[in-house]
NUTIPA-509620 format. One record per residue (C-alpha): residue number from 1; residue in three letters; x, y, z. Coordinates in steps of 0.05 Angstrom, whole numbers. Each point is the difference from the previous one (the first is absolute). Layout:
<recs>
+-----+-----+--------+--------+--------+
|   n | res |     c1 |     c2 |     c3 |
+-----+-----+--------+--------+--------+
| NUM | ALA |      X |      Y |      Z |
...
+-----+-----+--------+--------+--------+
</recs>
This chain:
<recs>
+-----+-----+--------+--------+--------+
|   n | res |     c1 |     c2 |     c3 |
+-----+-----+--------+--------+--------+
|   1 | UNK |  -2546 |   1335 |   -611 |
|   2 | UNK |    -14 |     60 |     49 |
|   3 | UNK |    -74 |     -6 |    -22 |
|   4 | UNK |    -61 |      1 |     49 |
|   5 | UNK |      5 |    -49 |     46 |
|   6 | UNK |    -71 |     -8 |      7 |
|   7 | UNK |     -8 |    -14 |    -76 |
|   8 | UNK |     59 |    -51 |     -3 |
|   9 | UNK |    -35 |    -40 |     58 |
|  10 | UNK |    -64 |      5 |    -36 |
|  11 | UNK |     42 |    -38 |    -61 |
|  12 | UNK |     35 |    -45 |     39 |
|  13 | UNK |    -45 |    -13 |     63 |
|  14 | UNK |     54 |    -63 |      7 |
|  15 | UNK |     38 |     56 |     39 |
|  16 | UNK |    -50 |      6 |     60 |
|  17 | UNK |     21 |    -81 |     18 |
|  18 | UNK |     64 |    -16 |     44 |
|  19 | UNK |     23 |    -65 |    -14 |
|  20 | UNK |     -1 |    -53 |     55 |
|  21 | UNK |     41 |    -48 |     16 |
|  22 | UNK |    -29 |    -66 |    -14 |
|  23 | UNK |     -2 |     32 |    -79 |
|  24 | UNK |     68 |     21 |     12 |
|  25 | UNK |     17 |    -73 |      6 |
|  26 | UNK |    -49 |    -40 |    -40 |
|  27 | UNK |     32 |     14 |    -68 |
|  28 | UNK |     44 |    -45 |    -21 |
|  29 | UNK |     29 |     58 |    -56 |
|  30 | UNK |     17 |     38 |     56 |
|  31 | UNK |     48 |    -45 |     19 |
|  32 | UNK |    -34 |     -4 |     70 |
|  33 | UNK |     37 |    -71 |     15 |
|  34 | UNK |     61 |     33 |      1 |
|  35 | UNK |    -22 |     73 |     29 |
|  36 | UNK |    -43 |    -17 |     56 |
|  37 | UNK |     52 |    -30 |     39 |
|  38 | UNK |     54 |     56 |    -11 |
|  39 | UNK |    -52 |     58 |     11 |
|  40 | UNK |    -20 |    -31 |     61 |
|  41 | UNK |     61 |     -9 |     34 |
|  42 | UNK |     14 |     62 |    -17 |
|  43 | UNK |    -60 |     40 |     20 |
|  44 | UNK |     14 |     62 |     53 |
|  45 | UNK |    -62 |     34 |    -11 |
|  46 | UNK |    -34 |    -25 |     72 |
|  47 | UNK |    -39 |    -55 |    -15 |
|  48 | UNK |    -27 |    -30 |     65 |
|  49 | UNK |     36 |    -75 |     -1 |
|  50 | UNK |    -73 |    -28 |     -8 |
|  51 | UNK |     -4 |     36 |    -64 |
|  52 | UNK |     65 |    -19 |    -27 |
|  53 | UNK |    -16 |    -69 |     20 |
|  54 | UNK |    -67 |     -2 |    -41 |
|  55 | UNK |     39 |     31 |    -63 |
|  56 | UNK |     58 |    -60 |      3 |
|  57 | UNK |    -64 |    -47 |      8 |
|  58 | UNK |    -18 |     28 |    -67 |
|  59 | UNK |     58 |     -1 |    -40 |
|  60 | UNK |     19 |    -80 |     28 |
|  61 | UNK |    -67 |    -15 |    -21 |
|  62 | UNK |     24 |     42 |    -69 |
|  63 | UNK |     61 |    -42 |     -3 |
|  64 | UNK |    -25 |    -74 |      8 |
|  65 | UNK |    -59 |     14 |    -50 |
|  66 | UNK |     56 |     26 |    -50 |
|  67 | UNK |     50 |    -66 |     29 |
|  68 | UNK |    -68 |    -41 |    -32 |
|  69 | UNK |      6 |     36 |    -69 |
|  70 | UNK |     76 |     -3 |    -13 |
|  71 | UNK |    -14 |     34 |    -76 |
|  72 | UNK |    -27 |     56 |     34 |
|  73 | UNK |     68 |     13 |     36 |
|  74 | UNK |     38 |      7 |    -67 |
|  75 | UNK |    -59 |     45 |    -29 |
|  76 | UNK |     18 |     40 |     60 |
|  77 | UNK |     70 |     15 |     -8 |
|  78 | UNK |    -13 |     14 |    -65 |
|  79 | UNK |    -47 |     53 |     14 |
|  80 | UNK |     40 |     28 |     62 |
|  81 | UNK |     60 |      7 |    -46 |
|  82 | UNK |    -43 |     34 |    -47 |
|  83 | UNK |    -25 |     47 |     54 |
|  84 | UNK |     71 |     15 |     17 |
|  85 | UNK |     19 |     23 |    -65 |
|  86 | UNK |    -63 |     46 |    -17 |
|  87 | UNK |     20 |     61 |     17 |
|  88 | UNK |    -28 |     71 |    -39 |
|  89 | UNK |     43 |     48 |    -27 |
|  90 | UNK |      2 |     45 |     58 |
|  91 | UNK |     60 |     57 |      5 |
|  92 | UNK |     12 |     52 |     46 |
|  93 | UNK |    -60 |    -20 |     48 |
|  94 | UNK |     -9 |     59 |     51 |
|  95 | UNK |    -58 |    -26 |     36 |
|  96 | UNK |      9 |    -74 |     14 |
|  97 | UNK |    -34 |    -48 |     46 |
|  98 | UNK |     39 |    -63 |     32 |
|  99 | UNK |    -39 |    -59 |     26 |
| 100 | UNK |     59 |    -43 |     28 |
| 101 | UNK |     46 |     27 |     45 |
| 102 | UNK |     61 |    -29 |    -31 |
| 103 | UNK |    -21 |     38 |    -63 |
| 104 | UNK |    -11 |     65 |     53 |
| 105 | UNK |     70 |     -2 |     26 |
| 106 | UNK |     27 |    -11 |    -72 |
| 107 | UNK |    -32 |     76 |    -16 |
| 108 | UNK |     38 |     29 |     60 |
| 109 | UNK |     60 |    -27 |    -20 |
| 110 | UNK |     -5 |     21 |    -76 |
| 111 | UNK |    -15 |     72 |     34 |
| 112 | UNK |    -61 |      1 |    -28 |
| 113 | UNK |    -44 |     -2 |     70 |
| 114 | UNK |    -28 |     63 |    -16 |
| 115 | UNK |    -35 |    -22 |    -55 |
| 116 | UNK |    -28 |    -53 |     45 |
| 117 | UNK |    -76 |     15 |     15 |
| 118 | UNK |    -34 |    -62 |     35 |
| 119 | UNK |     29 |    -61 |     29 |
| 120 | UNK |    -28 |    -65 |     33 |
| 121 | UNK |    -23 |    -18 |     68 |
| 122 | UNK |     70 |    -31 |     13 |
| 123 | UNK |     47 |     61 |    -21 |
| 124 | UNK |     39 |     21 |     57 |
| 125 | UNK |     69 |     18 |    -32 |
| 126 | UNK |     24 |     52 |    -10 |
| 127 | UNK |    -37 |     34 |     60 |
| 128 | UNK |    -33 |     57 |    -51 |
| 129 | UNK |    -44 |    -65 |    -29 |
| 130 | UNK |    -41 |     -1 |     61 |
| 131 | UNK |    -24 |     72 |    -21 |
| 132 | UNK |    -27 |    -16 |    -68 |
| 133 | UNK |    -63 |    -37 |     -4 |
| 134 | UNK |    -14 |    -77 |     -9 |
| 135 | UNK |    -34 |    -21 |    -41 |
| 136 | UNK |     15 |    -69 |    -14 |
| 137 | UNK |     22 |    -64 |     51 |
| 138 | UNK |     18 |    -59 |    -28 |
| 139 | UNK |    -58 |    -27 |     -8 |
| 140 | UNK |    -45 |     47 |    -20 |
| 141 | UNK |      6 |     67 |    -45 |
| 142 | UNK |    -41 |     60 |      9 |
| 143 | UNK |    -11 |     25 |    -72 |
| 144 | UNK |    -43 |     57 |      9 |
| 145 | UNK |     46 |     34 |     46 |
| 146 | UNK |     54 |    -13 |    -50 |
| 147 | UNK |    -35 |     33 |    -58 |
| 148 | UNK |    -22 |     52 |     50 |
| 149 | UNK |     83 |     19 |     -9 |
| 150 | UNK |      5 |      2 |    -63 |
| 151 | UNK |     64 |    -36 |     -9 |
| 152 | UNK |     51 |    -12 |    -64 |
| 153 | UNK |     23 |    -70 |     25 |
| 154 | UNK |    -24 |    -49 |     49 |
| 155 | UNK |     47 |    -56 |     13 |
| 156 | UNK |     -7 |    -66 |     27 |
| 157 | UNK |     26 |    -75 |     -9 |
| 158 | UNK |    -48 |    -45 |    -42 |
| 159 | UNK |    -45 |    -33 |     58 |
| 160 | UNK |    -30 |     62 |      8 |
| 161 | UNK |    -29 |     -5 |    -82 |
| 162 | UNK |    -68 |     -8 |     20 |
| 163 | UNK |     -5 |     36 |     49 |
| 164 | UNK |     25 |     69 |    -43 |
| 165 | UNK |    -43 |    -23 |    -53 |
| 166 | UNK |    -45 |     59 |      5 |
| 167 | UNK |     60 |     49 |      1 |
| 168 | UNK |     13 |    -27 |    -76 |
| 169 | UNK |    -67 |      5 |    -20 |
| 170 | UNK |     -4 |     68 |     18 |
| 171 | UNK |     73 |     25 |    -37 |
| 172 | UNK |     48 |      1 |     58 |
| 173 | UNK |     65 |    -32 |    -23 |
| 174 | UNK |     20 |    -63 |     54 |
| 175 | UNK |     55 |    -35 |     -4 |
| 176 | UNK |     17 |    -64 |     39 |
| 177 | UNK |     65 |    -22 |     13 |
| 178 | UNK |     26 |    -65 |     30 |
| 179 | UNK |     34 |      5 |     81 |
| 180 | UNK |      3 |    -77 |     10 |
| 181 | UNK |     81 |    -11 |     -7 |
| 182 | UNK |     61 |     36 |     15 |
| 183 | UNK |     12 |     18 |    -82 |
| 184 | UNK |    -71 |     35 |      8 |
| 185 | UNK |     31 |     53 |     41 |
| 186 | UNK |     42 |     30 |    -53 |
| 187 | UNK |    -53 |    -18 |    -60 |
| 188 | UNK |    -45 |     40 |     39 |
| 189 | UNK |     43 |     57 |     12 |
| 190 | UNK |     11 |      6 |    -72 |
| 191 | UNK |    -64 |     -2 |    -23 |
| 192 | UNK |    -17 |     59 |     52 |
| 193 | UNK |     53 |     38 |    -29 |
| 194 | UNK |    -25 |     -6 |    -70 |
| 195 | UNK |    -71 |     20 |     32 |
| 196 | UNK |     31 |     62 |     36 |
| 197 | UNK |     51 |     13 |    -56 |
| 198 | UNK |     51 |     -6 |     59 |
| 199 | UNK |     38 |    -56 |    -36 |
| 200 | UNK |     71 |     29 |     17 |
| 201 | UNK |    -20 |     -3 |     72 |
| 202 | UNK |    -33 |    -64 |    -10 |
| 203 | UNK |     65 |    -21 |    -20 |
| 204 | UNK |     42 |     36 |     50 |
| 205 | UNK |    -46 |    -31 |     60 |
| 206 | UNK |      4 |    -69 |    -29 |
| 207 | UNK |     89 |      3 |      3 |
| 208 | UNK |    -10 |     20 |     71 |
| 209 | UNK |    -43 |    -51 |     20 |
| 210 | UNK |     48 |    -47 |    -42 |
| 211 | UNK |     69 |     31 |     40 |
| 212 | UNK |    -32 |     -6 |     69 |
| 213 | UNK |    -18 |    -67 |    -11 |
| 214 | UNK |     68 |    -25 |    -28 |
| 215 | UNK |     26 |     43 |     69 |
| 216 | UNK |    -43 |    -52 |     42 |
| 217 | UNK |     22 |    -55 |    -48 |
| 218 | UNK |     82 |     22 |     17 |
| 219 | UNK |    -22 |     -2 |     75 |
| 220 | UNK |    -18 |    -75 |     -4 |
| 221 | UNK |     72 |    -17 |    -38 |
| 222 | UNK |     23 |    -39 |     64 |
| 223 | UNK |    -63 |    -32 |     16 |
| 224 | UNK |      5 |    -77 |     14 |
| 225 | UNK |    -54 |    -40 |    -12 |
| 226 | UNK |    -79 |     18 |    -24 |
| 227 | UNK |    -54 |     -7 |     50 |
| 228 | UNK |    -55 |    -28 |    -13 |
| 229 | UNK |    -67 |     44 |      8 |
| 230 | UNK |    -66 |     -7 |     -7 |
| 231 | UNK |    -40 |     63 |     -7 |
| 232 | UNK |    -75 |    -14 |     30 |
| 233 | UNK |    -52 |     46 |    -34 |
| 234 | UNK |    -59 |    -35 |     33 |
| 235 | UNK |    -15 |    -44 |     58 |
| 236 | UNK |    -68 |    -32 |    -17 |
| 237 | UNK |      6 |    -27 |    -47 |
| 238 | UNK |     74 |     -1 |     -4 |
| 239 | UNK |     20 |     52 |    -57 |
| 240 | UNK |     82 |     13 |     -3 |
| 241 | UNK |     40 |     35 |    -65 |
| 242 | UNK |     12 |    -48 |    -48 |
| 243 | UNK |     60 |     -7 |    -44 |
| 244 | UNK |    -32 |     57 |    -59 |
| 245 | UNK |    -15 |     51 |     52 |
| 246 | UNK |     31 |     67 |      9 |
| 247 | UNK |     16 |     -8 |     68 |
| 248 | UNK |     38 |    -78 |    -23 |
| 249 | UNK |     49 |     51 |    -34 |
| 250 | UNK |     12 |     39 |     59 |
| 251 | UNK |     23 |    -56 |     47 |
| 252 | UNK |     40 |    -14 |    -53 |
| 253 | UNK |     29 |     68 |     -5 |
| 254 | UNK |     16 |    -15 |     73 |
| 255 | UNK |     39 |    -47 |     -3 |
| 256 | UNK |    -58 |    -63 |     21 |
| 257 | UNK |    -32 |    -52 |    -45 |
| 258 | UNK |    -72 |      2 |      7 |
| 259 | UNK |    -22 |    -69 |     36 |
| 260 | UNK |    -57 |    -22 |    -33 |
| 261 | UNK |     21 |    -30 |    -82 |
| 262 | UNK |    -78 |     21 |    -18 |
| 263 | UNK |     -1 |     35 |    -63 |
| 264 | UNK |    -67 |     39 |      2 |
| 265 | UNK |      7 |     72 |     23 |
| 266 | UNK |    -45 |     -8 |     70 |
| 267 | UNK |    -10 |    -79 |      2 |
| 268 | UNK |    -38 |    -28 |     53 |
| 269 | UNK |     29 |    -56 |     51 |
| 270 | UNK |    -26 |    -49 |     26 |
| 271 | UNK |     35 |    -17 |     78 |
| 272 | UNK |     43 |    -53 |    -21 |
| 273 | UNK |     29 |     42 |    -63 |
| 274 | UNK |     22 |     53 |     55 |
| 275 | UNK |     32 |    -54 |     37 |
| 276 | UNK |     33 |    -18 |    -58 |
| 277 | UNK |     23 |     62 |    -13 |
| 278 | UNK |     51 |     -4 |     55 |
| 279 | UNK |      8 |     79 |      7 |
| 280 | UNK |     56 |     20 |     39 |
| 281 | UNK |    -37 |     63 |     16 |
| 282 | UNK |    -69 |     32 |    -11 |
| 283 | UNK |    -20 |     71 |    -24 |
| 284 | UNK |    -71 |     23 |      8 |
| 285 | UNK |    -41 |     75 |     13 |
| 286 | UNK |    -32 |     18 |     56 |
| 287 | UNK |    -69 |    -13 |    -32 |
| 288 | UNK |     13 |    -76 |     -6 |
| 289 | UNK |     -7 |    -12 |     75 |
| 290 | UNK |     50 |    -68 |    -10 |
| 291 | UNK |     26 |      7 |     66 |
| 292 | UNK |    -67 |     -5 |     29 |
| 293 | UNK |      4 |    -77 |    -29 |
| 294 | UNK |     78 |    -18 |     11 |
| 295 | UNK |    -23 |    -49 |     55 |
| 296 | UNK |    -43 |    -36 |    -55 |
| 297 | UNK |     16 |    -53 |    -56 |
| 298 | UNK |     33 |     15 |    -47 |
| 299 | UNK |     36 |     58 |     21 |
| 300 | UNK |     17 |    -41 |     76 |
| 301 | UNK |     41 |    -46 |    -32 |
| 302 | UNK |     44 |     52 |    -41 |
| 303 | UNK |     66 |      9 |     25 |
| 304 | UNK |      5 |     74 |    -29 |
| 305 | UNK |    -64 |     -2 |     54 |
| 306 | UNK |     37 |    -30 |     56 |
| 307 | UNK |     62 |     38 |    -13 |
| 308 | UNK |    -51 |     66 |      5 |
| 309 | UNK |     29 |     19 |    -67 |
| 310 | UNK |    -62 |     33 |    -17 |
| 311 | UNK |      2 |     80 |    -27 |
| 312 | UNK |    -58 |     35 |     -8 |
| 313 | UNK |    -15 |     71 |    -33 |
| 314 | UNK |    -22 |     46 |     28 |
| 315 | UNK |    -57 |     54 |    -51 |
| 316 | UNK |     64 |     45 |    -26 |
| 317 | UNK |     50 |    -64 |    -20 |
| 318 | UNK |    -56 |    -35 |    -27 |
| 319 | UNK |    -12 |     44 |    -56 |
| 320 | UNK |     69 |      9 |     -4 |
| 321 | UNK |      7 |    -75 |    -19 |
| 322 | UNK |    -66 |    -19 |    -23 |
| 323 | UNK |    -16 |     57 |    -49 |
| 324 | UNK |     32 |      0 |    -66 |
| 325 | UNK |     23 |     67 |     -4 |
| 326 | UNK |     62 |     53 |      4 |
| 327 | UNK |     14 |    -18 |     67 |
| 328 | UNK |     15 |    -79 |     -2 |
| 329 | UNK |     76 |     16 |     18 |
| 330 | UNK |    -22 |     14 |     56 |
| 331 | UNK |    -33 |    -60 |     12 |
| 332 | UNK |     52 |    -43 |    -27 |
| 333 | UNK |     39 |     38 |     52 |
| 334 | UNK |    -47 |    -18 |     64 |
| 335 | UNK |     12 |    -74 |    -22 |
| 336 | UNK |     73 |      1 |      3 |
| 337 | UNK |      1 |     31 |     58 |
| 338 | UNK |    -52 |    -53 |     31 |
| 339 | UNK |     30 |    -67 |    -31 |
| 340 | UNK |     77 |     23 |      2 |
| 341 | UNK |     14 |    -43 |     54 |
| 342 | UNK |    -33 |    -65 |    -22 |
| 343 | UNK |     59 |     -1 |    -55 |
+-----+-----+--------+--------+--------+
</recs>
């Protein structure tokens, strides 16, 4: 693998192209339905708002074509489970490149950070990240400048298959691993442990997480009552966590009930489904701009709105609660602490 690099481009000349991100979303296999909503809200790699606003067009514009060809939904989460579950036989990786930040943190944790030698646009935890290079946002992957590090392992979750597609052409083992729900957290833990052949710290990290949270869980024992909350990812259109998201768990873990009964992981709502919603509070991030709109149907008519129960993150607690990684305690813990007194 530590061949000239020269020659392996001249083999694969597929490595010279960084994906874009109307491919990133076209593909049905890539589950891009389900991804382009999560990715976006999720995005801190400084896209301008206008460019963040041009990718959501995309991926609505994804997800009503695929609402028109309901088989192609089920072909899709057949293939994204699929993804999930190919993973190489990789052991003791000691050059490894992480292209989701959850998956980033996860390293750190395990103690294997050191081994960590490229990152994404988005990476800014632990501090050290911000000195590796990125090579990779979340919509687009840089695969010459990953085979220009000749890494062991390069790990992702399974919207980013096509994207990496190069990397497997040209012998680099990738592995993609699911982050959508609260269960992925420790699933993906694991699997990094097997990768690193830190499994007894895989398992050591995962009982910690599991005793913190069951300390949080104690904390709530006198807690009257479950709020309800509606988390808003979006504002146009109206995006909010829907009952299969990550962050649905967390409230939760808090002690709410999310507001909205949707299902789907990131649904979008139409005004009089918020209304019907009936949150007793709202949780945004500070990229969301909501309050710039509280004076406007829907959100006017809300009483959480007129009741200014409204909490917004700032960049450090929205990771904390929006990224499924080793930290979510601590965003479980932020949420208490906001909705404790609605109880």
């Amino acid at each position: 693998m530590r061949g000239g690099f020269k020659q392996r481009l001249q083999r694969y000349p597929d490595l010279r192209v960084v994906a874009d991100v109307p491919a990133a979303f076209r593909s049905k296999v890539d589950c891009g339905v389900r991804a382009a909503h999560r990715i976006q809200w999720r995005d801190r790699a400084g896209f301008s708002p206008a460019s963040r606003a041009q990718t959501r067009r995309v991926a609505l514009i994804a997800a009503s074509r695929a609402f028109l060809v309901g088989g192609m939904l089920l072909a899709a989460a057949s293939a994204c489970t699929q993804a999930a579950l190919r993973a190489p036989h990789v052991h003791g990786a000691q050059r490894i490149v992480s292209l989701v930040p959850s998956l980033t943190e996860d390293l750190f944790a395990l103690g294997a950070g050191a081994r960590v030698v490229a990152v994404t646009q988005a990476d800014d935890y632990p501090p050290q990240v911000k000195r590796l290079p990125a090579v990779a946002s979340f919509s687009s992957v840089n695969n010459e400048a990953i085979v220009r590090l000749h890494p062991d392992a390069v790990v992702g979750i399974p919207a980013q298959e096509r994207l990496t597609a190069a990397l497997r052409s040209a012998g680099i083992p990738t592995t993609f691993l699911r982050d959508d729900t609260y269960e992925d957290i420790f699933a993906d833990i694991n699997a990094l442990g097997g990768i690193t052949q830190l499994r007894e710290a895989a398992r050591n990290l995962i009982e910690a997480l599991h005793a913190k949270t069951n300390r949080l869980q104690r904390s709530l024992a006198t807690a009257n009552g479950r709020p309800r909350v509606l988390f808003v990812v979006n504002v146009r259109p109206i995006i909010v966590a829907g009952r299969r998201s990550f962050i649905s768990t967390l409230l939760t873990l808090s002690g709410a009930e999310n507001a909205t009964d949707v299902t789907l992981a990131y649904p979008s709502l139409s005004a009089e489904a918020v209304l019907q919603a009936k949150p007793d509070a709202i949780v945004t991030d500070d990229q969301t701009q909501l309050t710039a709109v509280l004076a406007t149907p829907p959100w006017s008519s809300l009483t959480a709105v007129r009741r200014h129960r409204i909490y917004v993150l700032d960049k450090a607690h929205a990771d904390v609660v929006e990224r499924p990684g080793p930290r979510y305690n601590d965003g479980i813990a932020w949420l208490i602490a906001r909705l404790r007194h609605l109880r």
